[in-house]
GUBAVO-77619 format. One record per residue (C-alpha): residue number from 1; chain; x, z, y. Coordinates in Angstrom, 2 decimals, padded with zeros to 5 digits. Each point is the difference from the previous one (the first is absolute). Last residue first. Layout:
// GUBAVO-77619
 resi chain       X       Z       Y
  NUM     A       X       Z       Y
...
//
This chain:
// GUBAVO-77619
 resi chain       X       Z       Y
  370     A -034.92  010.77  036.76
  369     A  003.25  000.80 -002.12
  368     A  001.66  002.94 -000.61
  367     A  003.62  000.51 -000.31
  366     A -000.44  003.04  003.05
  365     A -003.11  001.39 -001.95
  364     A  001.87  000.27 -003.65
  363     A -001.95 -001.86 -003.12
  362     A  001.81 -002.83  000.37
  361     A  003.38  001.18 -000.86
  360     A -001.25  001.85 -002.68
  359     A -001.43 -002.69 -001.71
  358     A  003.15 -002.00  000.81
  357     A  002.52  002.75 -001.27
  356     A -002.33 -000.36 -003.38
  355     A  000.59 -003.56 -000.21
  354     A  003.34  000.65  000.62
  353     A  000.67  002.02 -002.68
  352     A -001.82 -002.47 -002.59
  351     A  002.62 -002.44  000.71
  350     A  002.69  002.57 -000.16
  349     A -001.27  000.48 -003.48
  348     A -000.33 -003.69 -001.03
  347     A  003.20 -000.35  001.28
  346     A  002.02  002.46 -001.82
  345     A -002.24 -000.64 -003.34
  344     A  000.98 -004.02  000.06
  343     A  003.78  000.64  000.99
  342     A  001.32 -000.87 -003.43
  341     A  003.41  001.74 -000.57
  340     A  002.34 -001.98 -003.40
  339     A  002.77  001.76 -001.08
  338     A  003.44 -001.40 -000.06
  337     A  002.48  001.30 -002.74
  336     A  003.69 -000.12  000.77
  335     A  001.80  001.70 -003.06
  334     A  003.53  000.84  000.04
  333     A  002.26  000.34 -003.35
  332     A  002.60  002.43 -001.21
  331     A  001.33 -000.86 -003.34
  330     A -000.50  002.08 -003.53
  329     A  002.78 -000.54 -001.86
  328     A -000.50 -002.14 -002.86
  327     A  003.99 -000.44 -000.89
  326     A  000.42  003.87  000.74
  325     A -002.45  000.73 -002.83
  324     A  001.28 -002.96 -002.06
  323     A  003.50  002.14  000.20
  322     A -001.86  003.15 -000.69
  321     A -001.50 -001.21 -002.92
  320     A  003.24 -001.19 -001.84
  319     A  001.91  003.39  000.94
  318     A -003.44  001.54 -001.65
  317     A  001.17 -001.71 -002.80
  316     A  003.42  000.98 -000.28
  315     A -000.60  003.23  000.81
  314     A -002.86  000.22 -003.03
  313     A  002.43 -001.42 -002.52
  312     A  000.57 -003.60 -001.26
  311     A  002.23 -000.35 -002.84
  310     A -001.86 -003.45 -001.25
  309     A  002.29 -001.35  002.90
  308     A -001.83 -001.07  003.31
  307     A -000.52 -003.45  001.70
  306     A -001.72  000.23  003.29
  305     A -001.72 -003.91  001.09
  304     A -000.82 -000.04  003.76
  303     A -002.20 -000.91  002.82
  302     A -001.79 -003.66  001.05
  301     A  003.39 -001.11  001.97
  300     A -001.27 -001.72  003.21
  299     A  000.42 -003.41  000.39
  298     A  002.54 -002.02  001.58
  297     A  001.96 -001.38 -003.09
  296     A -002.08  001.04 -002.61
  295     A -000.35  003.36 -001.26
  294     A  000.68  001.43 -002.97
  293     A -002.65  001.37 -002.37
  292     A -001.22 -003.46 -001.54
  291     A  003.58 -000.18 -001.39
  290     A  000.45  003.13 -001.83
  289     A -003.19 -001.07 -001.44
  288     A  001.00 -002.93 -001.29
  287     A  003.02  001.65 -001.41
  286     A -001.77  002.04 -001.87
  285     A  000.19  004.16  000.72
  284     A  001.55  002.24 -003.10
  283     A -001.10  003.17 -000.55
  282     A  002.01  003.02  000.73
  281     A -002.16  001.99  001.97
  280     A -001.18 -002.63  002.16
  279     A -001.25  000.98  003.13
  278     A -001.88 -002.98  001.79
  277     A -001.20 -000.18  003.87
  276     A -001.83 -002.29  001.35
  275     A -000.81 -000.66  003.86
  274     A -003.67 -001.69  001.06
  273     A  000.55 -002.53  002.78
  272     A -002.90 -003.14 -001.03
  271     A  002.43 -002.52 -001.26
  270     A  002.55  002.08 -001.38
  269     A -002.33  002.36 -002.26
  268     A -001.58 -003.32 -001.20
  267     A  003.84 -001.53 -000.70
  266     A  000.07  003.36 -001.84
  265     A -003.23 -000.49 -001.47
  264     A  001.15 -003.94 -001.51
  263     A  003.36  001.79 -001.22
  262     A -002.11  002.87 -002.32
  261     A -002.89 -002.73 -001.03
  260     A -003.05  000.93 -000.41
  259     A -001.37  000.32 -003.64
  258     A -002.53 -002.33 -001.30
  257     A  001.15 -000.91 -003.34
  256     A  000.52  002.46 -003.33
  255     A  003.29 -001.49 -001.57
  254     A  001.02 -002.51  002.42
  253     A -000.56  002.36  003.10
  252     A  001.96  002.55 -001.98
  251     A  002.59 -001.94 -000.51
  250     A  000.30 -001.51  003.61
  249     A -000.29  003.76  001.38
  248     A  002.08 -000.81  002.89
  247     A  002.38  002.84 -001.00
  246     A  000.71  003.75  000.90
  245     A  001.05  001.81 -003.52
  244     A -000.88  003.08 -000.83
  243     A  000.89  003.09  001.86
  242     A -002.55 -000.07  002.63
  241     A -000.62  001.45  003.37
  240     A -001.64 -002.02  002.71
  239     A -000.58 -000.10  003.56
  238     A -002.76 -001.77  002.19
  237     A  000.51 -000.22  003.34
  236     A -002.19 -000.29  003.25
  235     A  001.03  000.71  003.62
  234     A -001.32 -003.58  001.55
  233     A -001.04 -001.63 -003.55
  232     A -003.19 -001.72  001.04
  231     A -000.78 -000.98  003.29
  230     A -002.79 -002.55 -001.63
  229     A  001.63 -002.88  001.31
  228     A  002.16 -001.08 -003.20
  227     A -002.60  001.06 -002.50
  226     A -003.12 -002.01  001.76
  225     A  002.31 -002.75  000.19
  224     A  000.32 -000.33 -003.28
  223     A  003.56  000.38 -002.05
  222     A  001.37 -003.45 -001.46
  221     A  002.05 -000.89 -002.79
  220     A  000.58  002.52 -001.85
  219     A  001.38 -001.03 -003.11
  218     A  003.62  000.86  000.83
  217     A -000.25  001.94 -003.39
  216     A -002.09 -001.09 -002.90
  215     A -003.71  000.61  000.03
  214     A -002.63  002.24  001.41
  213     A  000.51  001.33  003.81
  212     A -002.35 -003.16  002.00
  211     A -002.77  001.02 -002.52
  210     A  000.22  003.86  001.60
  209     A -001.52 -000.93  003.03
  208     A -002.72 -001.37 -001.27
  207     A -000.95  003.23 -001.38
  206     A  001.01  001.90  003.08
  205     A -002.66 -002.67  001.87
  204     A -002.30  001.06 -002.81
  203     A  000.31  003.73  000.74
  202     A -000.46 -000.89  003.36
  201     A  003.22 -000.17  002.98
  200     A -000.51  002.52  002.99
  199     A  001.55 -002.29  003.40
  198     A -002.80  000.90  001.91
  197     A -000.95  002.87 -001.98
  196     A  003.52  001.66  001.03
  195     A  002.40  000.02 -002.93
  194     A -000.40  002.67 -002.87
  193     A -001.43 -002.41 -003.01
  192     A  003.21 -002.37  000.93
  191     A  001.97  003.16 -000.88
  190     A -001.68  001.20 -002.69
  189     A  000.72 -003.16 -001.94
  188     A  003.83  000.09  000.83
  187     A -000.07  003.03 -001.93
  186     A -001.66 -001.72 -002.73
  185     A  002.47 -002.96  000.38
  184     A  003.43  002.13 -000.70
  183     A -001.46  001.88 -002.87
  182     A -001.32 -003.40 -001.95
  181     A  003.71 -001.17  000.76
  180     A  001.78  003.19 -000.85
  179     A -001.91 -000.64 -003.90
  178     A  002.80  002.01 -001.61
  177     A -001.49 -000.36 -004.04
  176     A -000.57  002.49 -002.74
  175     A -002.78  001.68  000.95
  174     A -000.82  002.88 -001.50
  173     A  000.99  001.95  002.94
  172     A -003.22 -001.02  002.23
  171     A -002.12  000.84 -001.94
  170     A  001.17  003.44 -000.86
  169     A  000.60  001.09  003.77
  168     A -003.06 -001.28  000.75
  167     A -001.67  002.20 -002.74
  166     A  002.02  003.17  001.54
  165     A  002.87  001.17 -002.32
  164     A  001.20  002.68  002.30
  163     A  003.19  000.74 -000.90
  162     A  001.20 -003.89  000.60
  161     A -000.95 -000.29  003.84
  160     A -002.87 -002.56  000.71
  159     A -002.91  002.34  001.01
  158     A  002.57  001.92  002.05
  157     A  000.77 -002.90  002.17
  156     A -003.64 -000.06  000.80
  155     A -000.27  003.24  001.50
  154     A  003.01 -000.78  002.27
  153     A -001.84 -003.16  001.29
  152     A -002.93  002.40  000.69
  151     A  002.02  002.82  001.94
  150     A  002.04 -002.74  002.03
  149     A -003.62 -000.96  001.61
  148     A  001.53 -002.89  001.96
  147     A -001.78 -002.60 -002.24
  146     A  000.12 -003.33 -001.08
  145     A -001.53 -000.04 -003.69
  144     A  001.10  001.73 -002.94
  143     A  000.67 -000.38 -003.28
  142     A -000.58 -003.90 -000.50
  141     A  000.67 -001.13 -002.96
  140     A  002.64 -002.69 -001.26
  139     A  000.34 -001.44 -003.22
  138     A  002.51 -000.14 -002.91
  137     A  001.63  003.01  001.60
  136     A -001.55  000.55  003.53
  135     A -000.40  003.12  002.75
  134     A -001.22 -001.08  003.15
  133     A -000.11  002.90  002.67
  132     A -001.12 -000.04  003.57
  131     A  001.42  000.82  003.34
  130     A -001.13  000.04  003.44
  129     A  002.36  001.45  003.00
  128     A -001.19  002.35  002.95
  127     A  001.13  003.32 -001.99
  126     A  003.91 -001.54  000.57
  125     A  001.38 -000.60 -003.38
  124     A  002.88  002.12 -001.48
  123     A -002.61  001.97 -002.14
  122     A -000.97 -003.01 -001.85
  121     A  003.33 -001.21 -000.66
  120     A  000.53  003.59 -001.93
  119     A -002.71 -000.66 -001.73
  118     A  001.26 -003.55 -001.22
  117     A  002.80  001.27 -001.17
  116     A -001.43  002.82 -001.77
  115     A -001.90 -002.24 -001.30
  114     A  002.69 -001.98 -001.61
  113     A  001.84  002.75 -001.47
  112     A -003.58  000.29 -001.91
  111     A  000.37 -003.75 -001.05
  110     A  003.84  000.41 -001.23
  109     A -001.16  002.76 -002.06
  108     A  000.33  003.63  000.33
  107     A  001.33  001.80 -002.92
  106     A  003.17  000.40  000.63
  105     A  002.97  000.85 -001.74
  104     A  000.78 -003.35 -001.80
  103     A -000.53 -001.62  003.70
  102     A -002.87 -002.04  002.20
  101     A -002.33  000.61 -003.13
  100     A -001.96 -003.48 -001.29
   99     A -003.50 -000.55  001.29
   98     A  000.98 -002.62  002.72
   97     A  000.40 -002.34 -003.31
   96     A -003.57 -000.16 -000.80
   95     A -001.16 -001.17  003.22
   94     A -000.91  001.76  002.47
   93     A  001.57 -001.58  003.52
   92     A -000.90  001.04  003.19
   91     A -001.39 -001.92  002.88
   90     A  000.33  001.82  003.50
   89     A -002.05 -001.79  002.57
   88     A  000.96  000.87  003.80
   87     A -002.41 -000.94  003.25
   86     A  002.11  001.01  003.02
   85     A -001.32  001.83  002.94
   84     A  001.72 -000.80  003.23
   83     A  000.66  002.83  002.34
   82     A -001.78 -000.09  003.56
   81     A  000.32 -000.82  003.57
   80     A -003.70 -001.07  001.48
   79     A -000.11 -002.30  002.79
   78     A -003.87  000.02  001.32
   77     A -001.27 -002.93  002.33
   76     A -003.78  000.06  001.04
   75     A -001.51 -003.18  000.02
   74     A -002.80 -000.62  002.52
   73     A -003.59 -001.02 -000.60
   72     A -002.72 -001.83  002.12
   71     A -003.36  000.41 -001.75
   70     A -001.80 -003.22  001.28
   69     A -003.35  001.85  000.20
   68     A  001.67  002.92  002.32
   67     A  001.12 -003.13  002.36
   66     A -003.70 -000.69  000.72
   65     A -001.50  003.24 -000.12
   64     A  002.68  001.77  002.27
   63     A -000.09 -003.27  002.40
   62     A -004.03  000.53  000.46
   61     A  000.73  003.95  000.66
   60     A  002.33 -001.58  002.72
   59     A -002.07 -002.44  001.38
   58     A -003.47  002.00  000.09
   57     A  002.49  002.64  001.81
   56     A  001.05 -001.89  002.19
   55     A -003.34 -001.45  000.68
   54     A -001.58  003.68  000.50
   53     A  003.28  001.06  001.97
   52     A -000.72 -003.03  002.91
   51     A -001.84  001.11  003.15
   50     A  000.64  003.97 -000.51
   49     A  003.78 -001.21 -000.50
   48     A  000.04 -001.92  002.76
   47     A -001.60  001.84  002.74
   46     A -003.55  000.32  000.41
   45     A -001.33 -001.23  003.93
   44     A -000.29  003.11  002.13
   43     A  002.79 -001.38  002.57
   42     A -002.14 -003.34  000.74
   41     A -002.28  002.19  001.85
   40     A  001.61 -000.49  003.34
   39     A  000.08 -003.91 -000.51
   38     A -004.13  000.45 -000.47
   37     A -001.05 -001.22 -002.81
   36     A -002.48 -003.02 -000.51
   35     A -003.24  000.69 -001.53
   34     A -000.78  000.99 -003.92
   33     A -000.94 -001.58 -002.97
   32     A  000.29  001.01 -002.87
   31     A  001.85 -000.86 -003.11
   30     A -000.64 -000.45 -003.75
   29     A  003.36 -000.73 -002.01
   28     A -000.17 -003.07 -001.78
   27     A  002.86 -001.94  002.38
   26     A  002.14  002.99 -000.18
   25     A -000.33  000.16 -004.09
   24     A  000.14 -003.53 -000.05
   23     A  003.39 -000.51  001.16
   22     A  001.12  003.53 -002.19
   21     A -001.00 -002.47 -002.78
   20     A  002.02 -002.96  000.86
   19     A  003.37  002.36  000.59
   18     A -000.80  001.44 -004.06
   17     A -000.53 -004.06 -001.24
   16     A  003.64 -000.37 -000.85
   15     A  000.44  003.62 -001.59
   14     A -001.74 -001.17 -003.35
   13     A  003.22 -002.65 -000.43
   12     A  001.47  003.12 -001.04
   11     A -001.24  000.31 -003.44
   10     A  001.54 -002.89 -001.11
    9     A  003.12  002.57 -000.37
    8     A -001.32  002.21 -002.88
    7     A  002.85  002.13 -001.28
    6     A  001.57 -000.15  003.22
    5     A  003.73  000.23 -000.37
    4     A  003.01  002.10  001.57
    3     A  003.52  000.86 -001.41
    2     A -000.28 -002.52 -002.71
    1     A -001.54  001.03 -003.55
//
């Protein structure tokens, strides 16, 4: 909205005829006769304002009515300083193999050393940032949506530690597989299901979406515009913890069909601004992949691939966290926001105002009229 507008502008051409009818209201007005005045009596005639208030008043309760239909409106400027709020996704890895002990002495697996990662991360995050939790194995689930509750995403990183032995817990480790991929795209999911309405993409439109991720890598070939200028990705990352192996999933695409494609979502991720972050506890990351995740010549690097030995302990870990923590640093940004002030109920009421001054006016012996 500019500085100043008139909702209804046409309006306006109602003033035009305003001079015509104060024109007939002297010409209408019923007047008497009387004989010539003497020069010496000239000094009783009304003065101006006794002479002329009732037509400027008609006029200006008129111009009230008039501009008070075409509801001029001024923008009111704020600048707000405040602290971005990132959008994080934290996709954890169940498979079978995150079950084994971190050490002969220990018996807390590589999945519950995990956690503790992850909680820790949680607890280095500003209270103004959203998280969620994917956890996958031969699929992906969705344990918690974007929140800043850190209580709730807490809760549900209990439900998937070893001594408890909840049912998703179960599931979800009797999978055999590392489906990253299928991880990596359902927190991309919630994202496009977060964005403004305007730019909010449909469960079908996510759908569709999805067809341009299937097949071998470098097989995205476009990205729609809807994706591109939806303002997705400004202080979003996904980041994921596995200790299988990171791959294009070609083989499992050939063997079951219609999984997304690892290199295609990165080249997604780059397209549309959303960082990536993988911890592999010594797994192995394709080539391809390796690839996808470093930037082109001018373009931004999409985030970062940690390597770890299988002799990962909970500094070591936390060391990892801390350095993606400082990586998404929260930035100081400045919001100018201009709010819209229709003048319609301002005018209408100093409209009415002055119809009452008038009565008033009138109604006093020195302002009266024979």
């Amino acid at each position: 909205m500019p500085e100043f507008e008139l909702q209804y502008p046409l309006v306006l051409m109602l003033l035009l005829p305003a001079p015509l009818f104060l024109v007939l209201r002297r010409r209408t007005r019923h007047k008497l006769p009387f004989p010539a005045m003497m020069p010496e009596m000239r000094r009783l005639r009304p003065g101006f304002w006794k002479r002329y208030y009732n037509g400027i008043f008609f006029s200006l309760v008129y111009l009230c009515l008039i501009v008070s239909l075409a509801n001029p409106g001024y923008s009111k400027e704020t600048v707000e300083d405040f602290i971005e709020s990132k959008w994080l996704f934290l996709a954890l890895d169940l498979s079978g193999s995150m079950k084994r002990p971190i050490s002969r002495f220990s018996d807390q697996t590589l999945g519950d050393l995990a956690l503790d990662g992850i909680r820790s991360f949680i607890d280095m995050r500003r209270s103004e940032d959203y998280i969620g939790l994917v956890a996958f194995s031969s699929y992906a689930k969705l344990l918690a949506p974007l929140t800043f509750d850190k209580d709730l995403l807490k809760t549900k990183l209990e439900l998937v530690r070893s001594k408890n032995h909840s049912r998703i817990y179960r599931e979800l480790g009797a999978g055999g597989g590392t489906n990253a991929s299928e991880a990596v795209w359902l927190s991309l999911s919630a994202f496009f299901s977060m964005l403004p309405e305007e730019n909010r993409l449909s469960v079908e439109q996510i759908a569709g979406m999805r067809e341009f991720l299937l097949g071998e890598p470098a097989a995205l070939l476009d990205i729609p515009q809807k994706i591109r200028h939806a303002g997705l990705g400004t202080g979003m990352a996904v980041i994921l913890f596995t200790d299988g192996r990171i791959e294009p999933t070609i083989r499992a695409h050939e063997r079951r069909g219609g999984l997304p494609n690892l290199v295609n979502i990165i080249t997604l991720m780059k397209a549309v601004g959303v960082r990536f972050y993988i911890i592999s506890v010594g797994g192995e990351i394709d080539e391809a992949v390796q690839k996808a995740m470093e930037p082109k010549a001018g373009e931004p690097t999409v985030g970062r691939i940690f390597v770890t030995s299988r002799g990962l302990d909970r500094q070591q870990i936390e060391e990892v966290y801390r350095e993606i923590d400082i990586l998404e640093t929260n930035r100081n940004l400045t919001r100018i926001t201009l709010q819209p002030r229709w003048l319609r109920r301002p005018l209408l009421v100093f409209g009415f105002g002055l119809m009452i001054l008038h009565l008033i006016l009138r109604s006093l012996p020195r302002l009266r009229k024979l």
